[in-house]
C-alpha positions as a printed NumPy array, in Angstrom:
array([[-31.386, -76.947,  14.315],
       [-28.687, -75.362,  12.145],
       [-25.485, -76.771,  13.899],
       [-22.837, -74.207,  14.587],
       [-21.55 , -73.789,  10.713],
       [-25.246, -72.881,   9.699],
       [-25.373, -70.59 ,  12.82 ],
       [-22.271, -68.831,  11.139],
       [-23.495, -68.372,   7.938],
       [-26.84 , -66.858,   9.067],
       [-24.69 , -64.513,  11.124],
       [-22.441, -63.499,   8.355],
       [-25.186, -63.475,   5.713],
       [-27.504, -60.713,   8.28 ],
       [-24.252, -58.996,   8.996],
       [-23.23 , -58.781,   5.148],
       [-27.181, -56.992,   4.632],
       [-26.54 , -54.958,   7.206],
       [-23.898, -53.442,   5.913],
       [-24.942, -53.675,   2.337],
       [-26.483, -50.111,   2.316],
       [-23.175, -48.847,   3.228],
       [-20.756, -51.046,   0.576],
       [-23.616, -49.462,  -2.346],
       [-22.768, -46.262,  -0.891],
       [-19.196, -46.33 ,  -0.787],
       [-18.628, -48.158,  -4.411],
       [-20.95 , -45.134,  -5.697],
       [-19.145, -42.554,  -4.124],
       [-15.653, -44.022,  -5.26 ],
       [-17.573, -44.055,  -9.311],
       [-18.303, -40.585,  -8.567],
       [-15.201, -39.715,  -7.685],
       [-13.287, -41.234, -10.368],
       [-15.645, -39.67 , -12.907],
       [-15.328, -36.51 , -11.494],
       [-11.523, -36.258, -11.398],
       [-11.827, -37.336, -15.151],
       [-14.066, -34.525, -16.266],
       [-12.114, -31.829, -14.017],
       [ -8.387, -33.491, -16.178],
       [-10.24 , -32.733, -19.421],
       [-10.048, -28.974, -19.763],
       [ -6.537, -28.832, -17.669],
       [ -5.186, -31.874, -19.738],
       [ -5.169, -29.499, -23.136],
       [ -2.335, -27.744, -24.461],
       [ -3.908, -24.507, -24.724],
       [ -4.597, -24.462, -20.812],
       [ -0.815, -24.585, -20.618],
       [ -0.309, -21.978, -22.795],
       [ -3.187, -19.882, -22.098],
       [ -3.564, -20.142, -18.485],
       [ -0.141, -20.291, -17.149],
       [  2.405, -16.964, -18.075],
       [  5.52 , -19.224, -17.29 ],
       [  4.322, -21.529, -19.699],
       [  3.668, -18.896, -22.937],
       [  6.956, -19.172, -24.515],
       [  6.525, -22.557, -24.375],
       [  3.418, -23.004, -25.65 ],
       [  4.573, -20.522, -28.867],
       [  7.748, -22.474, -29.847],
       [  5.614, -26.195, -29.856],
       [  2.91 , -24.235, -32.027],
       [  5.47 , -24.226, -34.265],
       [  7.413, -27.84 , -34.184],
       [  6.127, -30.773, -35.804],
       [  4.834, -31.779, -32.772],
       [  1.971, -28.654, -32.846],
       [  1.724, -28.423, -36.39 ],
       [  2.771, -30.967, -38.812],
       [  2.171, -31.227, -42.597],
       [ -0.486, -34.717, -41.425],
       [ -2.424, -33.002, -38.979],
       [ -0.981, -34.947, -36.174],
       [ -0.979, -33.101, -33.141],
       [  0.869, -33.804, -29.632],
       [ -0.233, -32.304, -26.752],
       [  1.688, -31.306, -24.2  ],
       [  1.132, -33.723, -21.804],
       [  2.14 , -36.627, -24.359],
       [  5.755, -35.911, -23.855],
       [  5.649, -34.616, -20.587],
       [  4.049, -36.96 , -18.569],
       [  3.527, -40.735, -18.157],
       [  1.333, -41.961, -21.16 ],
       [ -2.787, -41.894, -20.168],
       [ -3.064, -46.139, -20.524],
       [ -0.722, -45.972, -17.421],
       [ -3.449, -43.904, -15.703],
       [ -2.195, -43.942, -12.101],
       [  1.118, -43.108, -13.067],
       [ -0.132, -40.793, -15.257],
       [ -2.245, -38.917, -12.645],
       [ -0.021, -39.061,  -9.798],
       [  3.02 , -37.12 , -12.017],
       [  0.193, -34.659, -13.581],
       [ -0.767, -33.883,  -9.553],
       [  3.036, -33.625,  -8.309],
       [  4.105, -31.678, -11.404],
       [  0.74 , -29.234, -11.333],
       [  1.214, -28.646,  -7.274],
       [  4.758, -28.37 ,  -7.852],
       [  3.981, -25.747, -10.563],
       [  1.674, -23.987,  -8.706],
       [  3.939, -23.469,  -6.054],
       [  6.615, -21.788,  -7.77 ],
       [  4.303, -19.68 ,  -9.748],
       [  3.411, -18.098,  -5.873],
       [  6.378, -18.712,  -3.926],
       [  9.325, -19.741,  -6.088],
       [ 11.969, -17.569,  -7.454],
       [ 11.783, -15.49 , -10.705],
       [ 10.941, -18.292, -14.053],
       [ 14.172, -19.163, -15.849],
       [ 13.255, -20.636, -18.95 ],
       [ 17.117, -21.546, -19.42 ],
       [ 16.974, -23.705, -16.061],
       [ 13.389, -25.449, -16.772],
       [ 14.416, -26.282, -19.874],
       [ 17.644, -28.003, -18.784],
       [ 15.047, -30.147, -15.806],
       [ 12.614, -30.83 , -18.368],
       [ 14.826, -32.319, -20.518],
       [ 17.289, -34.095, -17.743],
       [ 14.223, -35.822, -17.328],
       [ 12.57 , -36.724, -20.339],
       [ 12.872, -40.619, -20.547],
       [ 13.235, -42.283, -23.916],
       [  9.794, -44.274, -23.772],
       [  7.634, -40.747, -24.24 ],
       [  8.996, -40.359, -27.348],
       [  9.082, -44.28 , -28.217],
       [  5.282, -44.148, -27.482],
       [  5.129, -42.853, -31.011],
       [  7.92 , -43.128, -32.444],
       [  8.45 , -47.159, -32.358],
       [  9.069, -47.551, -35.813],
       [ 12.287, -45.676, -35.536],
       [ 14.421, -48.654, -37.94 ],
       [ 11.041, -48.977, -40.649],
       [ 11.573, -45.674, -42.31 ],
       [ 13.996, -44.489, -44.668],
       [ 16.702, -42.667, -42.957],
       [ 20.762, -41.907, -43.672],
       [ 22.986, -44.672, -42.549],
       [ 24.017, -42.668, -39.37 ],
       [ 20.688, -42.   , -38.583],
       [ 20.066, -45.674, -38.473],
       [ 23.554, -46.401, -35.952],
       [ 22.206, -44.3  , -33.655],
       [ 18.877, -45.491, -33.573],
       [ 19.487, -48.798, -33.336],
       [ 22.621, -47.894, -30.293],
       [ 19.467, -45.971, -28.452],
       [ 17.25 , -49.28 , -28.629],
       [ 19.295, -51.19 , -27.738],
       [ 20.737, -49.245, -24.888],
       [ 17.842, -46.831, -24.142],
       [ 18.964, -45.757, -20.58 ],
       [ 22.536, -44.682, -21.216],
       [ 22.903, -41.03 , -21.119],
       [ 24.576, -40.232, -24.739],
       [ 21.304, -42.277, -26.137],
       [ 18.388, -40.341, -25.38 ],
       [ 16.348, -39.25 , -27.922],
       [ 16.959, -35.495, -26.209],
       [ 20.36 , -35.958, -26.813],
       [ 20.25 , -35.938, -30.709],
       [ 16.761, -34.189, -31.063],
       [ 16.912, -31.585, -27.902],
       [ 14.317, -28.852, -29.909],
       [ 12.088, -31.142, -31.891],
       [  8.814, -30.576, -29.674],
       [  9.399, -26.624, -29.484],
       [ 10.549, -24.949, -32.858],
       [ 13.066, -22.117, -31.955],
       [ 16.007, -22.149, -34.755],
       [ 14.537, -22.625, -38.187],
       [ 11.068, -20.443, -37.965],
       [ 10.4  , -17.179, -37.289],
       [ 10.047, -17.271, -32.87 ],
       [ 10.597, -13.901, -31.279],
       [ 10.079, -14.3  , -27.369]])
């Protein structure tokens, strides 16, 4: 009565409410999920879990208390995982490093050698690309600045990848404050 293309879509359409029950399920489980991992970032996603939770971290936490980036004369305030991870609108990227660099953490907090704040810092900033800081700080050529300021700006944008132009390069200490206030480890 149907023909053999009707036949088909009477198959497909009982198969596809068959498994219906079990698609609702899955796409619920997945929203679940997602919201879950969400709410469990929020309270490990704060600066204060970084500096309150984890010893290694303590100095750390103290000295960016203390930049511009922690306390600034406009309120602003960057958390930790602004400059040190992939920015949050990239959110896979963003969650993938947060995972690696939290297991990788947690590993050497139980089975790595003694903390050497010397040597972190050096990997920290070996790897600090200049788009974290760019994130914010796009409107490097708008403001006022002194003439070499300016040159090297504009030799960074144009060239951000070379070594001798990262933003670390000129500004190593600028997101934790340890020459010009009072720091005592």
């Amino acid at each position: 009565m149907f023909g053999s293309t009707g036949q088909k879509i009477v198959r497909a359409a009982g198969a596809l409410t068959k498994r219906a029950p079990l698609l609702i399920a899955g796409f619920s489980v997945a929203v679940l999920c997602f919201i879950l991992l969400n709410a469990a970032m929020v309270p490990v996603s704060k600066s204060e879990y970084c500096g309150g939770q984890c010893h290694e971290m303590n100095i750390a936490y103290r000295t960016w208390e203390l930049s511009p980036h922690g306390a600034n004369r406009n309120g602003l305030r960057t958390e930790c995982i602004d400059c040190h991870l992939p920015p949050k609108d990239r959110y896979f990227a963003h969650i993938a490093d947060k995972a690696y660099q939290g297991g990788k953490d947690i590993y050497k907090h139980y089975f790595g050698d003694e903390y050497d704040m010397g040597t972190m810092r050096a990997r920290v900033l070996a790897r600090m690309p200049n788009q974290r800081c760019l994130y914010c700080h796009d409107a490097l050529l708008d403001k006022p600045g002194s003439s070499a300021a300016r040159i090297a700006h504009t030799t960074a944008l144009a060239e951000p990848e070379a070594q001798e132009n990262r933003c670390v390069e000129c500004h190593p200490g600028v997101g934790h404050e340890r020459q010009s206030k009072l720091f005592s480890p």
